[in-house]
C-alpha positions in Angstrom: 10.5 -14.2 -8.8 7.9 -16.9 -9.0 4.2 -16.0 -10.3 1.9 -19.0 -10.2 -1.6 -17.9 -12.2 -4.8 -20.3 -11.8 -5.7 -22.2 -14.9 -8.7 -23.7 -12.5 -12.1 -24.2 -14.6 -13.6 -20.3 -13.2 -10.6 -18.5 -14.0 -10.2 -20.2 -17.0 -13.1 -18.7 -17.8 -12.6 -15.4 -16.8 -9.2 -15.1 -18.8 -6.3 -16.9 -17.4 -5.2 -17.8 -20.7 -5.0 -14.0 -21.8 -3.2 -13.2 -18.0 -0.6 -15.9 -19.3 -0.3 -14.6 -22.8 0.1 -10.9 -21.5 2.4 -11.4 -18.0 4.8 -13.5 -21.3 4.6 -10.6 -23.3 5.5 -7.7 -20.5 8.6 -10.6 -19.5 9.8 -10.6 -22.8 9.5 -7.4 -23.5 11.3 -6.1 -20.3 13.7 -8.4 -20.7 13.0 -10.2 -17.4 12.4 -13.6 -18.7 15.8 -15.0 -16.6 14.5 -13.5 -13.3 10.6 -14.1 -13.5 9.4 -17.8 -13.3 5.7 -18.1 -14.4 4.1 -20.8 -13.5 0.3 -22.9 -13.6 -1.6 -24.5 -10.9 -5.3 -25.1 -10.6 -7.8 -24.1 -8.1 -5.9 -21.8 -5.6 -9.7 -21.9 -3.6 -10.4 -18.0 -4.1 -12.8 -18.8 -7.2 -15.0 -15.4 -6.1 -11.8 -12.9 -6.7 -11.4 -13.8 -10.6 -8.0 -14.8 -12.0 -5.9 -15.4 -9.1 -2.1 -14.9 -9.6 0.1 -15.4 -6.2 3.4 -14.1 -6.0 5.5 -14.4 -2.6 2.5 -16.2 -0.7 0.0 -12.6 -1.5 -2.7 -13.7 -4.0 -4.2 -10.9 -6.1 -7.4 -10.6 -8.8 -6.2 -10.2 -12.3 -8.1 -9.4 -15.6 -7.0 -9.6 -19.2 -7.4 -5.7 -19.0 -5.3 -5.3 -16.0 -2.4 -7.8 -16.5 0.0 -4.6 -17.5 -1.5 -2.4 -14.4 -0.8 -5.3 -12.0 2.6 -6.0 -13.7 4.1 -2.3 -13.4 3.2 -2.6 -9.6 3.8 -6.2 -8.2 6.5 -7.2 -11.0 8.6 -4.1 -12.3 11.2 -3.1 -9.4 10.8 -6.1 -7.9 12.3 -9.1 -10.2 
């Protein structure tokens, strides 16, 4: 599984470092780090919706507070 996060100049500022830091943390922990590719890319053209993270071509809003919400439902079960 490939999840590309926005490092762009808004999402930057709304927390894509922490999304980074915490989708790395929930990989390791899980012990998914040889099935889920994370990756960077700057503006995906949705600045409005936050920290945008696409995975399979569906872009979604993430937050530093709901990086573990979002990985329970788009990442766990699916990698």
């Amino acid at each position: 599984m490939k999840i590309t996060v926005c490092i762009g100049s808004s999402c930057h500022i709304k927390g894509s470092r922490q999304v980074v830091e915490g989708l790395q943390r929930l990989i390791a922990e899980h012990n998914l780090g040889d099935k889920v590719e994370i990756n960077g890319t700057f503006c995906m053209g949705q600045c409005q919706k936050g920290v945008c993270v696409e995975i399979e071509e569906k872009i979604f809003s993430v937050t530093p507070e709901t990086v573990e919400e979002f990985f329970e439902q788009n990442v766990l079960g699916k990698a």
